[in-house]
ROPAMI-367978 format. One line per field, with one value per residue: x, y, z of N, C-alpha, C in turn; residue number from 0; residue in one letter. Coordinates in Angstrom, 2 decimals. Layout:
<pts>
nu <- [X:...]
nv <- [Y:...]
nw <- [Z:...]
cau <- [X:...]
cav <- [Y:...]
caw <- [Z:...]
cu <- [X:...]
cv <- [Y:...]
cw <- [Z:...]
seq <- [NUM:...]
type <- [A:...]
</pts>
This chain:
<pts>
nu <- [0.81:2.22:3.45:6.12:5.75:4.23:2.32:-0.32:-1.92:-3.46:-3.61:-2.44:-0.99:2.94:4.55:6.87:8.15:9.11:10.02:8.21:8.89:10.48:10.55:8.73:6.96:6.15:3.72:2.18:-0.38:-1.02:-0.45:-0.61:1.69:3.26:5.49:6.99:7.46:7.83:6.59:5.29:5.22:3.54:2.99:-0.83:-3.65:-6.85:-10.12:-12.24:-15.66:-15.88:-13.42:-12.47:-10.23:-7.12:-6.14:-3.17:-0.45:2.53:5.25:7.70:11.47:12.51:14.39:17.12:17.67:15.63:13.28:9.62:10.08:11.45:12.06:11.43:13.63:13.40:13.08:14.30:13.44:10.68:8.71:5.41:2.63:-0.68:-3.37:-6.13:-9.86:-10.51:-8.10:-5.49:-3.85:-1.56:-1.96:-1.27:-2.01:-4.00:-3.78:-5.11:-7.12:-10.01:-11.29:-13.99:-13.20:-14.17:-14.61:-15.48:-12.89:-11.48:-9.60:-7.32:-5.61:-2.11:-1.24:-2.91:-4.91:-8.50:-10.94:-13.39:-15.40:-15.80:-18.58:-20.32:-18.34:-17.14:-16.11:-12.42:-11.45:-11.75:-11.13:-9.32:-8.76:-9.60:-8.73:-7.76:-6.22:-5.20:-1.59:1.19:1.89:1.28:0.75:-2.12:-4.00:-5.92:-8.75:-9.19:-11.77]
nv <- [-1.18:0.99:3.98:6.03:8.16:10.85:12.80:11.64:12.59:15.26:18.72:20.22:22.82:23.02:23.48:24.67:24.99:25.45:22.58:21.71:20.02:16.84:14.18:14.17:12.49:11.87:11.76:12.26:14.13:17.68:20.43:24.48:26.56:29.92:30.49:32.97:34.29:32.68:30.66:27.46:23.66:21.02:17.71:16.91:17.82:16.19:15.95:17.92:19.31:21.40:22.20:20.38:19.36:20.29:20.02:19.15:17.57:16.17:15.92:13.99:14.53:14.48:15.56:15.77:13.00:11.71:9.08:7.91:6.51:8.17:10.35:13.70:16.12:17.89:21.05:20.86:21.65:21.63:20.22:20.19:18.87:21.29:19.89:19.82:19.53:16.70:15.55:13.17:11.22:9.81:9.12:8.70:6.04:5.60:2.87:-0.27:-0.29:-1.25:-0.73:-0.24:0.45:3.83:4.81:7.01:9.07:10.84:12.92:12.21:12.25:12.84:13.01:11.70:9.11:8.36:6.09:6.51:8.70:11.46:13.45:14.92:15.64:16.53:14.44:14.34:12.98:10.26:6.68:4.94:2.59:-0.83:-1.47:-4.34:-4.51:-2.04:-1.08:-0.05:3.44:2.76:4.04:5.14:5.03:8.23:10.23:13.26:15.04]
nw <- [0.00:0.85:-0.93:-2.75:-2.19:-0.65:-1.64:-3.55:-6.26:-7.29:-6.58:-4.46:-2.26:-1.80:0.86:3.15:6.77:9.88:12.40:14.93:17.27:17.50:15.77:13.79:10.80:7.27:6.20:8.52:9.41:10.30:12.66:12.68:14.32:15.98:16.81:18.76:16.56:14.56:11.76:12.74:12.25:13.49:14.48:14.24:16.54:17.40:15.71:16.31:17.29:15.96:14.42:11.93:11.51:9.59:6.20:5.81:4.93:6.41:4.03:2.18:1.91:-0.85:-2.62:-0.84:-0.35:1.66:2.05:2.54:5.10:6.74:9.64:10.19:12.48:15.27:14.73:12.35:8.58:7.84:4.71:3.72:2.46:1.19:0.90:-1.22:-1.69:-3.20:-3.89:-3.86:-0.88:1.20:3.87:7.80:10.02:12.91:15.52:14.93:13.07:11.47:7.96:5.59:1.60:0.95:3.34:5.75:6.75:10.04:11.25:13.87:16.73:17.71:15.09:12.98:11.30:11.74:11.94:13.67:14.41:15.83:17.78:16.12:14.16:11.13:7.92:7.16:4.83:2.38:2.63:0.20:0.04:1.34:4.95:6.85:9.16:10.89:11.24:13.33:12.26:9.55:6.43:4.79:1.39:1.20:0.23:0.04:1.93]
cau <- [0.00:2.88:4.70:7.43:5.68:2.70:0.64:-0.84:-3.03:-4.25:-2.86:-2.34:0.05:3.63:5.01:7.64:7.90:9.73:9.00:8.15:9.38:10.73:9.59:7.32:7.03:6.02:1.98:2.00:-1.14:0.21:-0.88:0.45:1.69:3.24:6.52:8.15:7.17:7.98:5.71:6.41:4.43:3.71:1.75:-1.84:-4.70:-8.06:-10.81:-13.20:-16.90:-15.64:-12.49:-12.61:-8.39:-6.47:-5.28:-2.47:0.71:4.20:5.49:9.10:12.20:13.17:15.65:18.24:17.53:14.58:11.84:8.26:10.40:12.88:10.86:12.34:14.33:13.12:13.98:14.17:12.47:9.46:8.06:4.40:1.40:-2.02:-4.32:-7.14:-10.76:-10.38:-6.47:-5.14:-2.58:-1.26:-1.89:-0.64:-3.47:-4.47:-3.19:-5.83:-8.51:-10.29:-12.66:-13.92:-12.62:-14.79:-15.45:-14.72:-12.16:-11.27:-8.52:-6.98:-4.18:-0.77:-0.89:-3.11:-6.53:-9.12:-12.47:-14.24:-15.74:-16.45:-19.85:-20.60:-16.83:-17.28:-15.20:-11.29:-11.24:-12.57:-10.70:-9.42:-8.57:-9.62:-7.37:-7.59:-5.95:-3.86:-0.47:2.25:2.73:0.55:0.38:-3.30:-4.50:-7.77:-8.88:-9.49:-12.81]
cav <- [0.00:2.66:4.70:6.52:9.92:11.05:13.17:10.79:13.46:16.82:20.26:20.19:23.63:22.57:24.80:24.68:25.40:24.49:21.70:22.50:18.88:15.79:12.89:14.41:11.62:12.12:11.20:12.82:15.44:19.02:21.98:25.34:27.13:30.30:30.84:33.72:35.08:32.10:29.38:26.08:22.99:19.60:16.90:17.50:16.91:15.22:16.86:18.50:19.69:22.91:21.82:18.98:19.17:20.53:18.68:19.13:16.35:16.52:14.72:13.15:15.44:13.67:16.45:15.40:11.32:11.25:8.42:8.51:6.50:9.47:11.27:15.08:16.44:19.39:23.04:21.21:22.64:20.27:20.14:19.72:19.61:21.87:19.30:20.65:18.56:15.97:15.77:11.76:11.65:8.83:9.84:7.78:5.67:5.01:1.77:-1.67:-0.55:-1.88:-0.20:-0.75:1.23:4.68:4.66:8.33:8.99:11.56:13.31:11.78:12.38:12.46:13.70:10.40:9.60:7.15:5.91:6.44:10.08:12.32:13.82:16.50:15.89:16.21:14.02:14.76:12.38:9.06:5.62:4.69:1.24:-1.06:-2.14:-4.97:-4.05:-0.58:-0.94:1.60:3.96:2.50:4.44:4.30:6.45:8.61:10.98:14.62:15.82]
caw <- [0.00:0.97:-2.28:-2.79:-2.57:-0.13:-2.04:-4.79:-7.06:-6.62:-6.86:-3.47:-2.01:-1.09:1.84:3.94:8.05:11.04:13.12:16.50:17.47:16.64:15.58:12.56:9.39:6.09:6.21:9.55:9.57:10.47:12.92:12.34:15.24:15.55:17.94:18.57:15.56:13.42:11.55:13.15:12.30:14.58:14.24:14.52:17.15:16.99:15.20:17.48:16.61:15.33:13.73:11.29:11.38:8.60:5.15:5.80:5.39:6.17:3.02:2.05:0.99:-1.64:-2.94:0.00:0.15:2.09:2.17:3.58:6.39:7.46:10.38:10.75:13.79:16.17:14.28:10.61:7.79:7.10:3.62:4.02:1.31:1.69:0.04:-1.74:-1.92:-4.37:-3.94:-2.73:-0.16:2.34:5.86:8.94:10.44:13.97:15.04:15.32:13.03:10.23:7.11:3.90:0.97:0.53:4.86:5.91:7.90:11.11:12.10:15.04:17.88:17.18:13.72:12.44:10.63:12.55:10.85:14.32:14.49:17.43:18.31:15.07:13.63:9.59:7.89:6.56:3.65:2.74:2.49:-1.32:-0.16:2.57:5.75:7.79:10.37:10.85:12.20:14.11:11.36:8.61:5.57:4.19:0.50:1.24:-0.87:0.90:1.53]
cu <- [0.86:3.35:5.63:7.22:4.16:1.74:0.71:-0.77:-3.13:-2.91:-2.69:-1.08:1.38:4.56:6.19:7.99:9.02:9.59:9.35:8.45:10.14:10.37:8.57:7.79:5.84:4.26:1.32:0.72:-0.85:-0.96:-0.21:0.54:2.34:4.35:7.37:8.19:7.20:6.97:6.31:5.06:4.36:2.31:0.38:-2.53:-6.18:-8.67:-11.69:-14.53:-17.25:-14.87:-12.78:-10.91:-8.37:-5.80:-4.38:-1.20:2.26:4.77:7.04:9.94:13.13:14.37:16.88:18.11:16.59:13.58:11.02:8.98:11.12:12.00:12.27:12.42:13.88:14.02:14.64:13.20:11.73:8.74:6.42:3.42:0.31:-2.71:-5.73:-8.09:-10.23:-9.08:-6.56:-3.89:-2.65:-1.71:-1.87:-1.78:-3.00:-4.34:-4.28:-7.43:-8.87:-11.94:-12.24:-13.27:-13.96:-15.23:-14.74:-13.80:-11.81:-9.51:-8.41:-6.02:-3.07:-0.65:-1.75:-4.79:-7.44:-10.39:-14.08:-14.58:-16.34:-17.24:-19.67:-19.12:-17.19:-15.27:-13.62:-11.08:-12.08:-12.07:-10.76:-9.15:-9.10:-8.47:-8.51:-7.56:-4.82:-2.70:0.32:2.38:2.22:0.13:-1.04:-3.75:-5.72:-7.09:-9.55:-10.91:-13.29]
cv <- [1.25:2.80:5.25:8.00:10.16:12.05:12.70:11.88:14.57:17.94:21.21:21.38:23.23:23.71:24.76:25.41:24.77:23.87:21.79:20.89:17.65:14.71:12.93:13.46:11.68:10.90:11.43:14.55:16.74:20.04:22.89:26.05:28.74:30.00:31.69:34.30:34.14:30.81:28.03:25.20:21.58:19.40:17.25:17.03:16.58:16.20:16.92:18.99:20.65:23.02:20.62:18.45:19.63:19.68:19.31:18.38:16.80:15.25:14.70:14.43:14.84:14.48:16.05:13.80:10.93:10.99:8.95:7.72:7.32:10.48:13.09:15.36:17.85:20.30:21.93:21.11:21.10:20.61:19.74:20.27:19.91:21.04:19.58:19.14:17.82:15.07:13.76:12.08:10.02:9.15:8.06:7.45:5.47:3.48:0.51:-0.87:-0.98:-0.88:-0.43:0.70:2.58:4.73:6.18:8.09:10.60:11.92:13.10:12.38:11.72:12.22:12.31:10.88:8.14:7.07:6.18:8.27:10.43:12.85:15.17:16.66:15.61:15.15:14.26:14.11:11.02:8.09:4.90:3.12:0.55:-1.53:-2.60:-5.02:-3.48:-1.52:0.00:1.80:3.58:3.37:4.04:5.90:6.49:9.90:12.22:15.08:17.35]
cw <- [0.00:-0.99:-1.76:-2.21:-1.28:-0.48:-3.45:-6.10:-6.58:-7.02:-5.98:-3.60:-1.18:-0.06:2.81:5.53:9.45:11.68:14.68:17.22:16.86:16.61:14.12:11.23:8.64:6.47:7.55:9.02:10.46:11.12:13.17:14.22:15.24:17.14:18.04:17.67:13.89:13.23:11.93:12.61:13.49:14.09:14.94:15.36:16.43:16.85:16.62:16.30:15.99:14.40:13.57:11.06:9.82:7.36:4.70:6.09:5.41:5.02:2.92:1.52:0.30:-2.44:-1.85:0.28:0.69:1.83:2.56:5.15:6.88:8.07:10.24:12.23:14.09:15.25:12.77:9.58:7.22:5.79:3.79:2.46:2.27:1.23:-0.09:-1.77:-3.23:-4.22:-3.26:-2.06:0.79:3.50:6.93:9.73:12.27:13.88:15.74:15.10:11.87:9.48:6.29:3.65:0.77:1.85:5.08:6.95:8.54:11.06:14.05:15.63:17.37:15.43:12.72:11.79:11.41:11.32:12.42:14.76:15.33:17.05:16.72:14.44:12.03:9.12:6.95:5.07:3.68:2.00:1.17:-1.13:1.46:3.34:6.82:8.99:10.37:11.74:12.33:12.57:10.09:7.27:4.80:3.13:1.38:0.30:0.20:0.49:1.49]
seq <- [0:1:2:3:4:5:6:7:8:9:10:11:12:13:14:15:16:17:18:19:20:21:22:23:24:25:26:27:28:29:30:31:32:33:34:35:36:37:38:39:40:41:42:43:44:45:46:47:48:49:50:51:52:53:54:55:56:57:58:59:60:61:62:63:64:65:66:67:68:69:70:71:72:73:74:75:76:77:78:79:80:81:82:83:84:85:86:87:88:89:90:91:92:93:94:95:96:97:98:99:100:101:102:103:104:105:106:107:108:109:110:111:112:113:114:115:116:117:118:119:120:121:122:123:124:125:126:127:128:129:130:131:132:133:134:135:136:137:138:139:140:141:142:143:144]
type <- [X:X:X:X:X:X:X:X:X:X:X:X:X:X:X:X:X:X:X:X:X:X:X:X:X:X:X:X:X:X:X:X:X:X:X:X:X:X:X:X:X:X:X:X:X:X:X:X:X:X:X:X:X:X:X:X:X:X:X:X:X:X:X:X:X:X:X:X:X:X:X:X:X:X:X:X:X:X:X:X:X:X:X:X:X:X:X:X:X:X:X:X:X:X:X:X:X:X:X:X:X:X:X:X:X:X:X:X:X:X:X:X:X:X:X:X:X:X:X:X:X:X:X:X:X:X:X:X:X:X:X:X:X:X:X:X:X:X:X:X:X:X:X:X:X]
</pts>
């Protein structure tokens, strides 16, 4: 299921930011922050009934060697796409769940996408293939809603 690349399709905006931690990998969903005067990004939290979370991925920098496995280090410059409706992208699943292909899916904790949706949470995209069962770190396409 993984590729080489995490945003499939689309005409998705590619941007660049600092990462307000470490640990951030490429299919990691992204919130902006602002520190000190500068844009930082980190992985994102769970949608809420107001916020549906941002489509937004930290994707691979394949200009210097890096896979979708090479997470970035606190304070370096993360490459991230804006993904526009329509757009496909990978995003990093929540780990021990299972849906069909076309099941919406949530923005979750720790920068991820779940299929189980909180109280009035619209949904972020919706599942181009089915899975089984997620594991740590699971790359899964959806398609951005």
């Amino acid at each position: 299921m993984a590729s080489a690349n995490i945003h499939l399709k689309g005409s998705g905006l590619v941007k660049e930011a600092v990462a307000a931690a470490a640990s951030i990998l490429p299919g990691h969903r992204l919130d902006l922050t602002i520190n000190s005067g500068v844009v930082e990004v980190g992985v994102g939290g769970a949608a809420t009934a107001l916020d549906a979370g941002r489509a937004a991925f930290a994707i691979e920098a394949s200009e210097i060697g890096n896979e979708v496995t090479d997470a970035y280090a606190d304070n370096d410059t993360v490459k991230y796409v804006v993904a526009h409706r329509g757009d496909e992208v990978q995003a990093r699943a929540v780990v021990s769940l299972t849906w069909a292909a076309g099941a919406p899916l949530y923005a979750a904790a720790a920068g991820r996408v779940t299929d189980v949706p909180g109280s009035g949470v619209q949904a972020l995209g919706y599942a181009l293939t089915a899975v089984s069962s997620s594991t740590a770190d699971l790359l899964v396409d959806m398609e951005v809603a």
